[in-house]
C-alpha positions in Angstrom: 0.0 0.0 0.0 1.0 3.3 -0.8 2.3 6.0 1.8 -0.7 8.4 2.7 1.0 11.5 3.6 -0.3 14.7 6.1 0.6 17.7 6.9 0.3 18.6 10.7 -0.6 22.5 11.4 -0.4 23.2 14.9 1.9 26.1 17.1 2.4 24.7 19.9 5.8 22.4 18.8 5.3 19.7 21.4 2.1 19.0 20.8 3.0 18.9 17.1 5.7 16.4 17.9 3.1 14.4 20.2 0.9 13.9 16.9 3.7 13.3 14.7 4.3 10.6 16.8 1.5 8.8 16.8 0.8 9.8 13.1 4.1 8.0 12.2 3.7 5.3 15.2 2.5 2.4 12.6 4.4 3.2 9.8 1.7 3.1 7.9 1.1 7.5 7.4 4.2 9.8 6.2 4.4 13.6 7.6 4.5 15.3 4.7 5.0 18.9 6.1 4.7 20.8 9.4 2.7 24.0 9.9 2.0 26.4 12.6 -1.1 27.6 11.3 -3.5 26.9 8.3 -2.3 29.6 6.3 1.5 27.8 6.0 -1.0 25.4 5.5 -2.0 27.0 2.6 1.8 27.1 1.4 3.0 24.0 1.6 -0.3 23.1 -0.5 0.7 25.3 -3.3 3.8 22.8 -4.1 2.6 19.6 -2.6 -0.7 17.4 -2.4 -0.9 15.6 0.8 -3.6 13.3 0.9 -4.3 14.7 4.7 -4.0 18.1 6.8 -4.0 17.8 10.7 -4.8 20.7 11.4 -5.5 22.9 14.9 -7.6 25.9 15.1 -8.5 29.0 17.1 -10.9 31.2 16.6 -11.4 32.5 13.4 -9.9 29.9 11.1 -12.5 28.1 10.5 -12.5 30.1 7.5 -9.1 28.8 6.0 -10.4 25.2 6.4 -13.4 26.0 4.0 -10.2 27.6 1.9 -8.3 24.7 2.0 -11.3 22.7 0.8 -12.4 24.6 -2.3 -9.2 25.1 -3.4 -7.6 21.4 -3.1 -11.5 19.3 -2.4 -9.3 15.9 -2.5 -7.2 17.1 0.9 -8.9 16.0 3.5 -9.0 17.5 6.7 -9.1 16.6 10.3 -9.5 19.1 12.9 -7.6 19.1 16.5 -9.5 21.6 18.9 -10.2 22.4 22.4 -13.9 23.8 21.4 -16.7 21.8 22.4 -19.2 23.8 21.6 -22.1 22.8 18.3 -21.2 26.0 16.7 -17.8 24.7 16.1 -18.7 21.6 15.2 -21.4 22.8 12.8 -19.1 25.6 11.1 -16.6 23.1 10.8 -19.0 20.2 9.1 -20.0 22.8 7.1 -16.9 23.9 5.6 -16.7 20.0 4.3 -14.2 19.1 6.9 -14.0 14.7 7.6 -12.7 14.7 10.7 -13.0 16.9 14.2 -11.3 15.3 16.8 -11.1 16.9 20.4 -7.4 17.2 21.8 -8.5 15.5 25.4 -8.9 12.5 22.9 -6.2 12.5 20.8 -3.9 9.3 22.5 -7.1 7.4 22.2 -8.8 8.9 18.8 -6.5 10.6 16.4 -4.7 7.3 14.7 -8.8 5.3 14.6 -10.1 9.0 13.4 -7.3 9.2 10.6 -8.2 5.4 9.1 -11.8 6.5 9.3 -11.3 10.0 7.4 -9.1 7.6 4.7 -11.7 5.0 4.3 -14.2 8.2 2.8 -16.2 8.8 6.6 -16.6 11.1 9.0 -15.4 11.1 12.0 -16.2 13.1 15.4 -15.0 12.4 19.0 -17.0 10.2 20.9 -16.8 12.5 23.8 -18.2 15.0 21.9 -21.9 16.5 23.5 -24.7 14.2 21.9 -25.9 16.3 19.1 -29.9 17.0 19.0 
C-alpha cells in the first residue's frame, strides 16, 4: 500500500511532535510537512498534495479550512481543537471538513479518526456532547 502523507498545522511544537508521533507510530502515514497555522497550511499546498492536513484551530480559522477545501477538495481534513461547543462543530461540518477530533482524545482517537477520514467517513469524538 502506498504511503498516505499529512501535513500537521499546529503552534504549539510539542504538541505537534506528540501527533507526529503517533501519526508516524505504525508506519503506515508519512508527515509530509509541518505548519503552525492553516495559512502555511495553505503554502506548503501550493507545491505539494498531501492526501491529509491535521490541522489545529482557534478562533477564526474556520474560514481557511473552508479555503483549504475549495481550493484542493481531494485534501482531507481533520481538525484538532479544544472547542466543544455545536457552533464549532457545525461551522466546521460545514466547511466539508472529515474529521473533528477533540485534543483531550487525541492518544485514544487521532490514529482510529485518521483510518476512518481515509476509508471516505466522517469522524467526530466520541466525547463529543450528543448532538440534538
Amino acid at each position: 500500500m502506498a504511503s498516505y502523507n499529512i501535513v500537521l498545522a499546529e503552534d504549539y511544537l510539542p504538541l505537534r511532535q506528540i501527533i507526529k508521533n503517533i501519526v508516524q507510530e505504525t508506519g503506515e502515514f508519512t508527515v509530509a510537512g509541518e505548519a503552525n497555522d492553516v495559512q502555511e497550511v495553505l503554502s506548503i499546498l501550493e507545491h505539494s498534495r498531501p492526501d491529509m492536513v491535521i490541522t489545529d484551530i482557534r478562533l477564526g480559522e474556520l474560514k481557511a479550512t473552508l479555503k483549504i477545501k475549495e481550493l484542493y477538495p481531494q485534501v482531507k481534513v481533520v481538525i484538532l481543537t479544544i472547542h466543544r461547543e455545536k457552533d464549532y462543530l457545525d461551522q466546521a461540518m460545514t466547511n466539508g471538513v472529515e474529521g473533528y477530533i477533540l485534543k483531550q482524545d487525541l492518544d485514544q482517537e487521532l490514529f482510529s479518526g485518521i483510518q476512518a477520514v481515509r476509508r471516505g467517513e466522517v469522524y467526530i469524538s466520541h466525547s463529543m456532547n450528543p448532538l440534538p
